[in-house]
N, C-alpha and C positions, 0 to 999 in steps of 0.2 A: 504326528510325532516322528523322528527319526529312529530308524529301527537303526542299530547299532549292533550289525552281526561280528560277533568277535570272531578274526580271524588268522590262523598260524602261520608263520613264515614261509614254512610248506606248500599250502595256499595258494600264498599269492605268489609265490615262484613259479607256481604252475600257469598261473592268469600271461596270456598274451602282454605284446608292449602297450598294442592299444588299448586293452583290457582294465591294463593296469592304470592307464592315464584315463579313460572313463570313470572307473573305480575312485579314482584320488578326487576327481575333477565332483563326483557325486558327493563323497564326503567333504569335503570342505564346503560344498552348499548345504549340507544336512548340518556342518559344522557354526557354520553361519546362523541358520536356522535356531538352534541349539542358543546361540549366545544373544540370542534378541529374545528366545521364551527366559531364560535366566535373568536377564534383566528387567523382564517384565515381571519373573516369579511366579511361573508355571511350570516348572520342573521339577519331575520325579526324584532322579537320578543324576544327584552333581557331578558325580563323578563320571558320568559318560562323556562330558565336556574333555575330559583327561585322558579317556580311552581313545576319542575318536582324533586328536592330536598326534596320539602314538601311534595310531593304525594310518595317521596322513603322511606322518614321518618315514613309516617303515615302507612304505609305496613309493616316497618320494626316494628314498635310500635304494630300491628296486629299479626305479627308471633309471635312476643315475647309473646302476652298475650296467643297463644295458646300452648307454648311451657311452660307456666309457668303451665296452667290450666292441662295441660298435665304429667306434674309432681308432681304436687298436690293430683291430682288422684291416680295415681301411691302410693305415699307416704301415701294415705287416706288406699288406699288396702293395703300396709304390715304392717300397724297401725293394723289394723283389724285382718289380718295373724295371723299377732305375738300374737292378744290379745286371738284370738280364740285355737291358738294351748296352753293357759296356762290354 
């Protein structure tokens, strides 16, 4: 059965990039898991189904701000590049 650690924004701000993306990449196979016992109708707990969407969401909302903050930078250094080499 999927343990389903509830976890705070806090958390997983603190969790590495790759951490993060192991993380998501684990629940969404636990997620998976989850929706084949429900259809079968061996579930405790429906609403974990609901819980572990939002905890995929909030991860997926995580990567994304570091993968924006990531090209921002990027973009901040060829600004500079370009401004230095004129």
């Amino acid at each position: 059965m999927a343990s389903s650690k509830k976890f705070k924004k806090s958390e997983d701000k603190k969790l590495s990039y790759a951490e993060m993306v192991t993380k998501r990449d684990e629940l969404k196979k636990e997620y998976m898991d989850l929706r084949f016992q429900m259809v079968v109708g061996h579930v405790d707990n429906p609403m974990q189904k609901r819980q572990m969407r939002h905890e995929i969401a909030r991860l997926n909302t995580f990567i994304h701000q570091h993968d924006l903050e990531e090209l921002r930078s990027k973009a901040v250094e060829a600004v500079r590049a370009s401004a230095a080499a004129n």
